[in-house]
Backbone of each chain as ProteinMPNN parsed JSONL, in Angstrom:
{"seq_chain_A": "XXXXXXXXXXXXXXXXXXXXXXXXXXXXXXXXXXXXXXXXXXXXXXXXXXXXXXXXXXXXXXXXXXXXXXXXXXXXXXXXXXXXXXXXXXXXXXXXXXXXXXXXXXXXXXXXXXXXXXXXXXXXXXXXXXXX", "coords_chain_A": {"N_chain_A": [[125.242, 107.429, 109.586], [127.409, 107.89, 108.374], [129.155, 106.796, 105.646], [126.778, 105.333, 105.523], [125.315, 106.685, 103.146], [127.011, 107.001, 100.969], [127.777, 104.214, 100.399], [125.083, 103.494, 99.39], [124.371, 104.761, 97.292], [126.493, 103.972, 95.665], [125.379, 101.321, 95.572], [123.293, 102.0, 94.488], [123.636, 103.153, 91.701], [125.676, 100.899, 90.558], [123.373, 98.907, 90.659], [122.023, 100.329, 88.571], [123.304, 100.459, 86.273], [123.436, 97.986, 86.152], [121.038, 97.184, 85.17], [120.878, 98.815, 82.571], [122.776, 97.399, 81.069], [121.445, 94.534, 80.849], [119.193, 95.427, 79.42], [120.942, 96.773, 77.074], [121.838, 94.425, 75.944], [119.498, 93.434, 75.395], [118.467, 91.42, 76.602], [116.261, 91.842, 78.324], [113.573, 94.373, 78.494], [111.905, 98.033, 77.808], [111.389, 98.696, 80.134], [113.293, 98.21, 82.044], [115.417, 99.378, 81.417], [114.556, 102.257, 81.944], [113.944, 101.966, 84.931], [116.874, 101.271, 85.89], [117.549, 104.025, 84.315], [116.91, 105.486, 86.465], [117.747, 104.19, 88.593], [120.489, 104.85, 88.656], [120.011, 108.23, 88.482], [119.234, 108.329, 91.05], [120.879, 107.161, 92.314], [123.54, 108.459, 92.261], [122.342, 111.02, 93.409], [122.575, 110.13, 96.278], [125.427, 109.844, 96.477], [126.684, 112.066, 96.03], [125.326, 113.685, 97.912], [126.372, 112.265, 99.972], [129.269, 112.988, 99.607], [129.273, 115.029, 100.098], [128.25, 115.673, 103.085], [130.547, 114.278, 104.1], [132.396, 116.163, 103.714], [131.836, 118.918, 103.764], [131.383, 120.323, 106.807], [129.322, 121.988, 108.09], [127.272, 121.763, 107.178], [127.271, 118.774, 107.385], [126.688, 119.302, 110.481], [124.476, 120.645, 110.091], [122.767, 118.782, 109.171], [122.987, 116.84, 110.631], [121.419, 118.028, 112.905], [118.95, 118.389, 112.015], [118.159, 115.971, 111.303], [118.228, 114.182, 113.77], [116.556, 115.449, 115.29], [113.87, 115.739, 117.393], [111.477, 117.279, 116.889], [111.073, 116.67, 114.299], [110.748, 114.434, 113.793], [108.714, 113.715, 115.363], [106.976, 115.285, 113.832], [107.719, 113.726, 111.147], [106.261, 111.42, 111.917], [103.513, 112.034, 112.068], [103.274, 112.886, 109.795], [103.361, 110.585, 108.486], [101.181, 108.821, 109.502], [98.733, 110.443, 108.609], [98.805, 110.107, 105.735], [98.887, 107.682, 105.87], [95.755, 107.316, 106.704], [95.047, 108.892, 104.176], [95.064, 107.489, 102.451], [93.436, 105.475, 102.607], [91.232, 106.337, 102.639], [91.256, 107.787, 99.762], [91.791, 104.989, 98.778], [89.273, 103.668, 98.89], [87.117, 105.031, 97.811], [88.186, 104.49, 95.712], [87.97, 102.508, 95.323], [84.848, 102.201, 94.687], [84.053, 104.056, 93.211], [85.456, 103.414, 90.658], [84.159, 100.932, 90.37], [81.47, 101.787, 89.653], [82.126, 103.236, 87.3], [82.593, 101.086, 85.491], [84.867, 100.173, 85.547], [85.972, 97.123, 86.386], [88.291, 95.996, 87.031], [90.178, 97.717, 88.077], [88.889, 98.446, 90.185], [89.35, 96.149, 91.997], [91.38, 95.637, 92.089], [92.327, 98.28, 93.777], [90.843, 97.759, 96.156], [92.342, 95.339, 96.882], [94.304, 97.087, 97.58], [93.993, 98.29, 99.647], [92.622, 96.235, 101.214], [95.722, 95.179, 101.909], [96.881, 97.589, 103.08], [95.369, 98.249, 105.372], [95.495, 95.145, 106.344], [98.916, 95.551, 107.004], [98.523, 97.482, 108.832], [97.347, 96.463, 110.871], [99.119, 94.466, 111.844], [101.332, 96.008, 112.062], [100.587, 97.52, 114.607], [100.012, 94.835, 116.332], [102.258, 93.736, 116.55], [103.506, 96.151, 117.573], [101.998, 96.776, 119.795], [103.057, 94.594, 121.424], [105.665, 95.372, 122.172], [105.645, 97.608, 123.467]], "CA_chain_A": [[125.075, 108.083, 108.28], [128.76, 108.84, 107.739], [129.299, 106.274, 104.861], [125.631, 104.766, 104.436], [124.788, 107.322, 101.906], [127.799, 106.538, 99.701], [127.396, 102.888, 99.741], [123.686, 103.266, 99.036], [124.598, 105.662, 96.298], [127.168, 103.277, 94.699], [124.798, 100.147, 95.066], [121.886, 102.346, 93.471], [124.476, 103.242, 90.501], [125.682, 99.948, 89.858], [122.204, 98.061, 89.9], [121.564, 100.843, 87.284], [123.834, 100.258, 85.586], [123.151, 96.267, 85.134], [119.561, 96.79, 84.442], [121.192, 99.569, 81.151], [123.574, 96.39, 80.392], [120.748, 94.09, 80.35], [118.549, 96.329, 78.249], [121.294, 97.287, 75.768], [122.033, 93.206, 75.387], [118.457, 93.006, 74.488], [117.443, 90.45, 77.45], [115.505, 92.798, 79.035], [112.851, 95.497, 77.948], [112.755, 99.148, 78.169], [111.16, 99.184, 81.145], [114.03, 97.74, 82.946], [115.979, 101.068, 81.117], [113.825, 103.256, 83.002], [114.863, 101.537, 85.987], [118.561, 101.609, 85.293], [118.295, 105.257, 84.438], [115.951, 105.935, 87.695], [118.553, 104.168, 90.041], [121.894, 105.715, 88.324], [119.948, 109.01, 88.925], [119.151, 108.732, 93.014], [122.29, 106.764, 93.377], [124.17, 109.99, 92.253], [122.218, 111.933, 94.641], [123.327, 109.617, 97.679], [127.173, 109.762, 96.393], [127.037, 113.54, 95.794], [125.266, 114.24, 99.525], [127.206, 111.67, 101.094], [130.558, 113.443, 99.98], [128.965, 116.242, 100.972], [128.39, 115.512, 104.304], [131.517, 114.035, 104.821], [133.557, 117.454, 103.185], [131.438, 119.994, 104.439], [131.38, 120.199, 108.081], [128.75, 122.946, 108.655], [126.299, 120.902, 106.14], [127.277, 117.432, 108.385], [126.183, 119.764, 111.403], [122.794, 120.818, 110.392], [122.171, 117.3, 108.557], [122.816, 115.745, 112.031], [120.475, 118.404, 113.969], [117.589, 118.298, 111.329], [117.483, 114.509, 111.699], [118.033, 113.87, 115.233], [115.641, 116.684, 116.07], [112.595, 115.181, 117.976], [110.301, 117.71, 116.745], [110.811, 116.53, 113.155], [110.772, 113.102, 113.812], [107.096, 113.516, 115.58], [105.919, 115.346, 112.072], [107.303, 112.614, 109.985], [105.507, 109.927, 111.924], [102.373, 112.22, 111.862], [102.857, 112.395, 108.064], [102.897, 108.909, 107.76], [99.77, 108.924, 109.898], [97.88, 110.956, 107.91], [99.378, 109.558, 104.371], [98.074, 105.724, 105.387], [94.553, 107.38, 106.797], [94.511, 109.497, 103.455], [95.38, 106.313, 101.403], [92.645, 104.189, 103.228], [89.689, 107.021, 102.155], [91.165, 106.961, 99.055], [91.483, 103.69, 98.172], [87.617, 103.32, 99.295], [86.271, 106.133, 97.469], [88.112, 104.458, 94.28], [86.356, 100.818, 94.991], [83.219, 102.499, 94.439], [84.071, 104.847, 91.457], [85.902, 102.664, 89.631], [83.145, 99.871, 90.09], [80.148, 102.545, 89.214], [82.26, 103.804, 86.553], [82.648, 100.043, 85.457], [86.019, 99.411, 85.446], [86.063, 96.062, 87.661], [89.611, 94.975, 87.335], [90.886, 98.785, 88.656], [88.184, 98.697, 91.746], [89.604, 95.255, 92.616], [93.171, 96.289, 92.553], [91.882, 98.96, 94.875], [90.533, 96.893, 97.341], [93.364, 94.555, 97.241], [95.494, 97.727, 98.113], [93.291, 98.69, 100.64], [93.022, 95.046, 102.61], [96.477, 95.419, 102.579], [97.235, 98.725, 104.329], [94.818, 97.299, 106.686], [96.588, 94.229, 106.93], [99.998, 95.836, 107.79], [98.307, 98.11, 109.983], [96.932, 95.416, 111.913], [100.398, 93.344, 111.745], [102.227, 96.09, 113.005], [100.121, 97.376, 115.776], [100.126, 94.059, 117.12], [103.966, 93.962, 116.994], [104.144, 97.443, 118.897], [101.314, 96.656, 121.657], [104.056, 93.809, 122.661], [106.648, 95.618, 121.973], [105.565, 98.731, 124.541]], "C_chain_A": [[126.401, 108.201, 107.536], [129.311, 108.244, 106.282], [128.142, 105.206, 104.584], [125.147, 105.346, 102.88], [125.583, 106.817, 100.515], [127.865, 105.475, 99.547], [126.203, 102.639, 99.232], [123.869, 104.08, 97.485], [125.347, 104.911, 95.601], [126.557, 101.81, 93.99], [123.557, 100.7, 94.509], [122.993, 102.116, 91.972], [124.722, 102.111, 89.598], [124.889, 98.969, 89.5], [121.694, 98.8, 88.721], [122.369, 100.663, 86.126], [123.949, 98.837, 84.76], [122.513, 96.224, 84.557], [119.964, 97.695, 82.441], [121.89, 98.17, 80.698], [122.157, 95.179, 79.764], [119.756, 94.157, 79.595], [119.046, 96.486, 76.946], [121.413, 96.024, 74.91], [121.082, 92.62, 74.829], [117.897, 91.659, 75.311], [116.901, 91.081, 78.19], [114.726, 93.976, 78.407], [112.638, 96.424, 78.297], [111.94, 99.473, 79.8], [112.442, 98.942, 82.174], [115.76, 98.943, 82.813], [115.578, 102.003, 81.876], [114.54, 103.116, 84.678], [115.899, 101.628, 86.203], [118.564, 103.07, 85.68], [117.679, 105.816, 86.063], [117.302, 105.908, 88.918], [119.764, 104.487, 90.065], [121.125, 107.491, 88.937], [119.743, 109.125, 90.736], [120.342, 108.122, 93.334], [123.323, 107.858, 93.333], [123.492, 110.812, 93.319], [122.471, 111.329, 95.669], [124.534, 110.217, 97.316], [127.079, 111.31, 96.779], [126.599, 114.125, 97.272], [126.046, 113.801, 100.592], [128.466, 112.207, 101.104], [130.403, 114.881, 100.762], [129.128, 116.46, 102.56], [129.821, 114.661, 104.855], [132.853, 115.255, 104.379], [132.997, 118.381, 103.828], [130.925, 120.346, 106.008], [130.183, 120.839, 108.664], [127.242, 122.207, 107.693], [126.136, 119.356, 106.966], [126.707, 118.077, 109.704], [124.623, 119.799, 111.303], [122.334, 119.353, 110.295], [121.634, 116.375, 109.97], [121.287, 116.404, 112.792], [119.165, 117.994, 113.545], [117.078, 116.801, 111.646], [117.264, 113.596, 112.691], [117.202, 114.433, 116.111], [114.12, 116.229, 116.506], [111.318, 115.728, 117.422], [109.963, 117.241, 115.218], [110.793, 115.329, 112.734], [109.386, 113.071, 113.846], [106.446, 114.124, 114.197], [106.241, 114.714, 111.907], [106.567, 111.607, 110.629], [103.639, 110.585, 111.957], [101.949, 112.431, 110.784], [102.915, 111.872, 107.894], [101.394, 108.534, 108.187], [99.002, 109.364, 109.189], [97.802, 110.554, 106.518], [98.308, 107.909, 104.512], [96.461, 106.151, 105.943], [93.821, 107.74, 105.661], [94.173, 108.528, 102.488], [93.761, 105.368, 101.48], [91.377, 105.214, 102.503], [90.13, 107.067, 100.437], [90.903, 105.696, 97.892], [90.02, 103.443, 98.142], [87.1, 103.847, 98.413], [86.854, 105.297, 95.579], [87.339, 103.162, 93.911], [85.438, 101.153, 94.488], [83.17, 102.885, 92.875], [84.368, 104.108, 90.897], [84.766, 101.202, 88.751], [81.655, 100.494, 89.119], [80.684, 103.12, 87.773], [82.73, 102.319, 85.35], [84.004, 99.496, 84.989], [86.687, 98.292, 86.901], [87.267, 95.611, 87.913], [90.609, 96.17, 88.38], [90.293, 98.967, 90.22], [88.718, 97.276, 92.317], [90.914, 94.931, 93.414], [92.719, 97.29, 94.044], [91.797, 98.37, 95.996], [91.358, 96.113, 97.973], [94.55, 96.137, 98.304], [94.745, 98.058, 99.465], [92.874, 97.232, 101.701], [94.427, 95.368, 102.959], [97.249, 96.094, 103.262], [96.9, 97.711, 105.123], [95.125, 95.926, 107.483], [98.014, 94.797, 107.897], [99.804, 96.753, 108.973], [97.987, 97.304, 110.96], [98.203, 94.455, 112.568], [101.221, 94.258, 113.107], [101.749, 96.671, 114.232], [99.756, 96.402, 116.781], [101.457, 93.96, 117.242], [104.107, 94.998, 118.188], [103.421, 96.786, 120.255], [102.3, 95.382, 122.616], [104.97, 94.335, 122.728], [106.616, 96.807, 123.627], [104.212, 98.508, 125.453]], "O_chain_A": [[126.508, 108.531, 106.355], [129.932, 109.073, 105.617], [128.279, 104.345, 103.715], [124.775, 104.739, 101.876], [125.117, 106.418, 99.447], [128.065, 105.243, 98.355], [126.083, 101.597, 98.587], [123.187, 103.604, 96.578], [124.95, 105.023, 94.441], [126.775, 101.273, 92.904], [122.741, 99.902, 94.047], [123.06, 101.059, 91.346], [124.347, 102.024, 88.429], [125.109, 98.214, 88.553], [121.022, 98.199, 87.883], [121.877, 100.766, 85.002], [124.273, 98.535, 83.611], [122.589, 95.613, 83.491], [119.469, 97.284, 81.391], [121.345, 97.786, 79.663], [121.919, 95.003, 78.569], [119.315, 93.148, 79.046], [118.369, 96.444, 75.919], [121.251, 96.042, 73.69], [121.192, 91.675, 74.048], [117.041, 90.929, 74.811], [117.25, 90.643, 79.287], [115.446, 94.643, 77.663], [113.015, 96.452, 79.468], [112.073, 100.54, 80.399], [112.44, 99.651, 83.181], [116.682, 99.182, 83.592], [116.419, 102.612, 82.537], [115.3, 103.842, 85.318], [115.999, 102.421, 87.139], [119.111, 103.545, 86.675], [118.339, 106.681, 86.639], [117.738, 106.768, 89.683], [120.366, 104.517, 91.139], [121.758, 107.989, 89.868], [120.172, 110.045, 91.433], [120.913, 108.366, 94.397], [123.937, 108.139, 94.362], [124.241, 111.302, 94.165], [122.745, 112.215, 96.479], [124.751, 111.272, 97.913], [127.444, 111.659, 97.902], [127.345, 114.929, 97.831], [126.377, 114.366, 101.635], [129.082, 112.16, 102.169], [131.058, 115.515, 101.59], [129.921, 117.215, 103.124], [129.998, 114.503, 106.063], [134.029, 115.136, 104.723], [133.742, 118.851, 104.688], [129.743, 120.686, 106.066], [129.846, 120.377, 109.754], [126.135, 122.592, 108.068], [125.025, 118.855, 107.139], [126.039, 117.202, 110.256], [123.78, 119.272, 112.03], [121.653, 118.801, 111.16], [120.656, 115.692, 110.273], [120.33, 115.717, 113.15], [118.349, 117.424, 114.271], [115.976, 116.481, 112.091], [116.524, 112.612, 112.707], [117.04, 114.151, 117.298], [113.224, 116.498, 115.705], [110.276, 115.073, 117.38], [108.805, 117.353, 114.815], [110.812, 115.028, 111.541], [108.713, 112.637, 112.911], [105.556, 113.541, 113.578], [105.425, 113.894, 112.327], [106.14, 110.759, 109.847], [102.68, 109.815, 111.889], [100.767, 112.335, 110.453], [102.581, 111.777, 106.713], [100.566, 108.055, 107.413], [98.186, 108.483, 108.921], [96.68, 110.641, 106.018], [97.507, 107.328, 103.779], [95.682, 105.252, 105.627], [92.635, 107.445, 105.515], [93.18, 108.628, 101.768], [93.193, 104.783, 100.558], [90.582, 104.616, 101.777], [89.387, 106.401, 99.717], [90.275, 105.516, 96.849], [89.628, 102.904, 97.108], [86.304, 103.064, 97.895], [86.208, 105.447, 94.542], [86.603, 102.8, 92.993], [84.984, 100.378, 93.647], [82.64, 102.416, 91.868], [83.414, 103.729, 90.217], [84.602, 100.746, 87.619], [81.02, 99.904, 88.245], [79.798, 103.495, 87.005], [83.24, 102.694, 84.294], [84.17, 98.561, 84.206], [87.422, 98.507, 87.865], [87.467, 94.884, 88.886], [91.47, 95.812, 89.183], [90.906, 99.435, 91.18], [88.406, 97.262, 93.507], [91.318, 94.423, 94.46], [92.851, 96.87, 95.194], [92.692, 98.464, 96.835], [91.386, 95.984, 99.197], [95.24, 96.049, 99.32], [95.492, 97.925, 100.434], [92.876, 97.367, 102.925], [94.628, 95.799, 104.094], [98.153, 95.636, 103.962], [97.531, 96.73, 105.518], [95.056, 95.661, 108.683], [98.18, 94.578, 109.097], [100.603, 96.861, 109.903], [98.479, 97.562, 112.058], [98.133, 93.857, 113.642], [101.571, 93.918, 114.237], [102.491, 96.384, 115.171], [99.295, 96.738, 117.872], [101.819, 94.175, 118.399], [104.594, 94.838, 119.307], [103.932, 96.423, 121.314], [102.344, 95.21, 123.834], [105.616, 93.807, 123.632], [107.394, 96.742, 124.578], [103.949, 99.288, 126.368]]}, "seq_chain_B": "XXXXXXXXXXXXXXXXXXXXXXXXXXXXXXXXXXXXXXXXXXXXXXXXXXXXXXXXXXXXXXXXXXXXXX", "coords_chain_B": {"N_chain_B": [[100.6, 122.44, 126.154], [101.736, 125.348, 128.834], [105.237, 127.338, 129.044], [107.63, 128.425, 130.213], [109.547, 129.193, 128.935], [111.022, 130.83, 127.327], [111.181, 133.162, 127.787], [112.894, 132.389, 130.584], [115.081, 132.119, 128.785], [115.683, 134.228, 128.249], [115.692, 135.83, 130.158], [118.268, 135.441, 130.282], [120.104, 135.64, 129.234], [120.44, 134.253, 126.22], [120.61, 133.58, 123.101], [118.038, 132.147, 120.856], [119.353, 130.795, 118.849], [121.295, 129.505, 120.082], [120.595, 128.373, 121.904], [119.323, 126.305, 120.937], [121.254, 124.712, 119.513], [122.577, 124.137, 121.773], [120.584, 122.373, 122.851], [120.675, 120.565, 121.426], [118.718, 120.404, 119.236], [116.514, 121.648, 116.437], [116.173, 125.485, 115.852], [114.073, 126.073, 114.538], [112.577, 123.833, 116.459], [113.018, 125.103, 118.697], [111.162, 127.618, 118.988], [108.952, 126.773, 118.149], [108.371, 125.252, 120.913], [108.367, 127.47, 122.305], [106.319, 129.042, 121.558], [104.344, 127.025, 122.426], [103.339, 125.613, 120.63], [104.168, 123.466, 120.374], [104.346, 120.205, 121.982], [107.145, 119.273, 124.352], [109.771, 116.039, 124.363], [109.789, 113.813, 127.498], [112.476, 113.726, 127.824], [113.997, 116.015, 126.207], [112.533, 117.552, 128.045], [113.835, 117.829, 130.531], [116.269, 117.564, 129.93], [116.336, 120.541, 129.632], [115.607, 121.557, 131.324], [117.03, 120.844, 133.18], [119.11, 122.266, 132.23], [118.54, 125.091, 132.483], [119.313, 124.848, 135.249], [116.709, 124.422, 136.897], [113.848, 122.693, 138.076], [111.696, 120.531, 136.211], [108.94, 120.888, 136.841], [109.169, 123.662, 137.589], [109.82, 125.121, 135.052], [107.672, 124.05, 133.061], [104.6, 124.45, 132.559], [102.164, 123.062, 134.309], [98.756, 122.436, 133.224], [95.331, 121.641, 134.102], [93.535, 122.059, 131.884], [94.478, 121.307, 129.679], [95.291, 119.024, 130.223], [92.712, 118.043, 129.977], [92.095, 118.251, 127.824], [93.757, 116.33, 126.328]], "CA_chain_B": [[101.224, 122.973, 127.809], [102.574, 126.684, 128.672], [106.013, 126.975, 129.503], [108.394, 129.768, 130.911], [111.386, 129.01, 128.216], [111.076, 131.922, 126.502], [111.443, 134.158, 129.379], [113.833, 132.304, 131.217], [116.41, 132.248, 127.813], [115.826, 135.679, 127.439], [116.456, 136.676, 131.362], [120.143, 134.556, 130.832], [120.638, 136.502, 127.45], [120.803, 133.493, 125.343], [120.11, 133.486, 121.349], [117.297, 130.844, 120.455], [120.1, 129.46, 117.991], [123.041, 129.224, 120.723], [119.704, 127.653, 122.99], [119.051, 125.092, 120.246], [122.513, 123.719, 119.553], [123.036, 123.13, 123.204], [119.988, 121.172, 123.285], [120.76, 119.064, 120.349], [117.793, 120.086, 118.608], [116.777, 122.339, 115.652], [116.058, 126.682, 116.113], [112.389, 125.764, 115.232], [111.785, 123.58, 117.733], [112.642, 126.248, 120.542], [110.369, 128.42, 118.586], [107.215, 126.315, 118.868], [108.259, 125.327, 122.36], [108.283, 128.762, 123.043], [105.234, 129.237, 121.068], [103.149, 126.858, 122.937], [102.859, 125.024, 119.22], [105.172, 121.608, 120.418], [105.534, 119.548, 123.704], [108.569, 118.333, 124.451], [109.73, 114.935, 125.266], [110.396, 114.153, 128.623], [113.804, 113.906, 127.837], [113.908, 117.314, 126.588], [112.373, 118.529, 129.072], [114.461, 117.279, 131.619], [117.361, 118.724, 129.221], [116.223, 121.756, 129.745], [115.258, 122.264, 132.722], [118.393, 120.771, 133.696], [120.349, 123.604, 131.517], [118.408, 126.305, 133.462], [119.646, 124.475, 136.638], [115.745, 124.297, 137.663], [113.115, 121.549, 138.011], [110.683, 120.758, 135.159], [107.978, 122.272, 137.119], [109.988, 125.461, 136.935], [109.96, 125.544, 133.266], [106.842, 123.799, 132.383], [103.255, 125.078, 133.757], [100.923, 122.07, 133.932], [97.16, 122.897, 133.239], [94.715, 120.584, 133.859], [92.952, 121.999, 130.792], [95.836, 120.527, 129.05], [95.082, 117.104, 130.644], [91.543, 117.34, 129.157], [92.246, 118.314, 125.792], [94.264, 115.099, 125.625]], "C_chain_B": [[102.019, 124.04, 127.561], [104.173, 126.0, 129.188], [106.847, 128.37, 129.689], [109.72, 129.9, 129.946], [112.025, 129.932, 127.62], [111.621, 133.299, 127.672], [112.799, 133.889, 129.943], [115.339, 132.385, 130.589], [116.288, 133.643, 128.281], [116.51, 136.312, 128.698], [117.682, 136.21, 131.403], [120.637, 135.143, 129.47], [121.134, 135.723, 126.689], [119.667, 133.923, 123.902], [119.5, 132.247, 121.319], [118.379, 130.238, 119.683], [120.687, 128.76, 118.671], [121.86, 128.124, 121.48], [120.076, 126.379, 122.184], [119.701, 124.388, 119.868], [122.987, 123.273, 121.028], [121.85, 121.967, 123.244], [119.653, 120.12, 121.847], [119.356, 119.3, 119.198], [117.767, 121.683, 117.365], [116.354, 123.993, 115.878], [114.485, 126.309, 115.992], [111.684, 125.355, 115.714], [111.661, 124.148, 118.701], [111.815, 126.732, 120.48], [109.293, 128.04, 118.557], [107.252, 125.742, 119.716], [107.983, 126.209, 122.971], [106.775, 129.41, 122.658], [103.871, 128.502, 121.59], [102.704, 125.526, 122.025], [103.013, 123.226, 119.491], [105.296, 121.426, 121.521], [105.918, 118.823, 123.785], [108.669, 116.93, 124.844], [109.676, 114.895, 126.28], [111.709, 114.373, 128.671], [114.47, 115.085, 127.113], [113.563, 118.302, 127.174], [112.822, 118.63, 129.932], [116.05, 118.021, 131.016], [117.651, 120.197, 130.015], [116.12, 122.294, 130.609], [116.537, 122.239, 133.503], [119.721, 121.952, 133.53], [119.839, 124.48, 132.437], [118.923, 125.53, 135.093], [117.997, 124.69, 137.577], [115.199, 123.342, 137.292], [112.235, 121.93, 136.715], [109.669, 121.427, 135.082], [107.59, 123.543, 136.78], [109.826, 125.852, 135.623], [108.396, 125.513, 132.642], [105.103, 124.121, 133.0], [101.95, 124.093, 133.428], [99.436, 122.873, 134.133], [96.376, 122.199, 133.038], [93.542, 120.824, 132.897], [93.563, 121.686, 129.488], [95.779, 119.395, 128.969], [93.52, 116.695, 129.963], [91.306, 117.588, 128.037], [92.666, 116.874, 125.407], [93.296, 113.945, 124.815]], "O_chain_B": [[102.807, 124.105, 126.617], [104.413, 124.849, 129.551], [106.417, 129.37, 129.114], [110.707, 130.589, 130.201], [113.231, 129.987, 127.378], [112.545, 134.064, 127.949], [113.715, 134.711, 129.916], [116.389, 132.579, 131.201], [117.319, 134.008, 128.844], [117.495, 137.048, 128.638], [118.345, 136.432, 132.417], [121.689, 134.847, 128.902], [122.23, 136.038, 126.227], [118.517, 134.35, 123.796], [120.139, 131.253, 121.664], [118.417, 129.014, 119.807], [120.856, 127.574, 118.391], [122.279, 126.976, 121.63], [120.904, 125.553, 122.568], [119.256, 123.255, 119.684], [123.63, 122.263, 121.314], [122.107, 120.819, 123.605], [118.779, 119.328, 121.494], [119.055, 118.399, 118.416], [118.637, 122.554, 117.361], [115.607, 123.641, 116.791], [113.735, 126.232, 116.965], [110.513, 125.721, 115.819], [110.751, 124.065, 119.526], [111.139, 126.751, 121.509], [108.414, 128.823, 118.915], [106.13, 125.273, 119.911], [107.427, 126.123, 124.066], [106.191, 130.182, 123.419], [102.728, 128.925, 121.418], [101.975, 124.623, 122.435], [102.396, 122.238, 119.091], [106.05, 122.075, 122.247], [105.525, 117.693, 123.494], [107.802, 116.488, 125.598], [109.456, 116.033, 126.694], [112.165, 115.165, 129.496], [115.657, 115.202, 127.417], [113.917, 119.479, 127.095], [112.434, 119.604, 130.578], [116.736, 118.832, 131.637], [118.585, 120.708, 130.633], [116.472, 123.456, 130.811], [117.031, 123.12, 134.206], [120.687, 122.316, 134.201], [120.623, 124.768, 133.341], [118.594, 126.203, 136.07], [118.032, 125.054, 138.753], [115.642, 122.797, 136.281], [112.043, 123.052, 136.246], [109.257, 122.178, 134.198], [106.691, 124.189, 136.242], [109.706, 127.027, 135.278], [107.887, 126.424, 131.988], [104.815, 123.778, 134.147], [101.048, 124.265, 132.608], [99.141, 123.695, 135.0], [96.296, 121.807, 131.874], [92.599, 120.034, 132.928], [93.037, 121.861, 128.389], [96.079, 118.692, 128.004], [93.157, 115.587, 129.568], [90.387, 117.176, 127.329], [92.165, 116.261, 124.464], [93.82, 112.972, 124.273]]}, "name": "protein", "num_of_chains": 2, "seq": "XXXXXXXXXXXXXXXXXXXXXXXXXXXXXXXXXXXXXXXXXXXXXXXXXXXXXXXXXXXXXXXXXXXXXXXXXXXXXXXXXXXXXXXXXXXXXXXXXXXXXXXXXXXXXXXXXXXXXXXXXXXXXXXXXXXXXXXXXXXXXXXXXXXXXXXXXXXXXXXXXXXXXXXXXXXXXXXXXXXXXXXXXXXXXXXXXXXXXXXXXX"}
């Protein structure tokens, strides 16, 4: 961690900063502004935590415990669990509505998002079962 | 799974915080270890048991209504 944050924080900044250059030059449209300002704002919050954690010692302490801490590791992988089961009902529930409510191009998107959870779920539970 | 951790800090007059920086981990995990709420890795449990200088046994109280909840 000790200097990922601040390189992640400087390469958010300065891709925001191309996408504002290529916006203001007018080869690019404002969505690519949005972007810009999106990744100048989180790349400031890397820089600003990362000096943090490397100035404040008692802030680099907890940072370490909170994220090395087993018990908060097993919630986040049981909130990802529950996030791609919630996604999968969901996505399902909008195939239907969207189709009954007859918007066919939004229930198709759906579906597409919903093979592909199910795809990567399938991908990477065959990865792990060789893996362990 | 029960476990004796709570007890056995308390008979060595340790502070759940001072517990939870020795074992690398955060104050509210002792607290739903101790609660019954969280079970441990093996490799915190083996930690731990190791810190009290007793076996896992010692610490941890298997119940084979434990084994059929799973």
């Amino acid at each position: 961690m000790k200097n990922k944050r601040l390189i992640v924080g400087i390469i958010g900044i300065a891709l925001g900063i191309l996408c504002q250059i290529l916006y203001f030059t007018g080869t690019r449209d404002t969505f690519w502004s949005a972007m810009g300002g999106g990744l100048i704002g989180a790349g400031a919050i890397h820089l600003y935590l990362g000096i943090k954690y490397n100035k404040n010692a008692n802030y680099r302490e907890n940072y370490d415990t909170e994220t090395k801490d087993e018990r908060n590791r097993y919630i986040s992988m049981k909130a990802w669990s529950w996030s791609g089961y919630l996604f999968i009902f969901i996505s399902a529930a909008a195939v239907v509505g969207f189709k009954l409510t007859g918007y066919d191009s939004l229930s198709q998107f759906s579906s597409y998002a919903l093979c592909l959870l199910l795809a990567i779920y399938c991908i990477s539970y065959f990865v792990l079962r060789r893996k362990y | 799974m029960k476990n004796r951790i709570e007890e056995i800090r308390k008979s060595k007059g340790i502070k759940q915080e001072d517990f939870a920086k020795t074992m690398g981990v955060s104050r509210q995990t002792i607290s739903s270890l101790e609660n019954g709420r969280y079970n441990p890795s093996i490799f915190l449990a083996y930690k731990i048991a190791r810190y009290f200088k007793m076996t896992i046994e010692e610490v941890f109280i298997f119940d084979e209504e434990d084994l059929n909840k799973r």
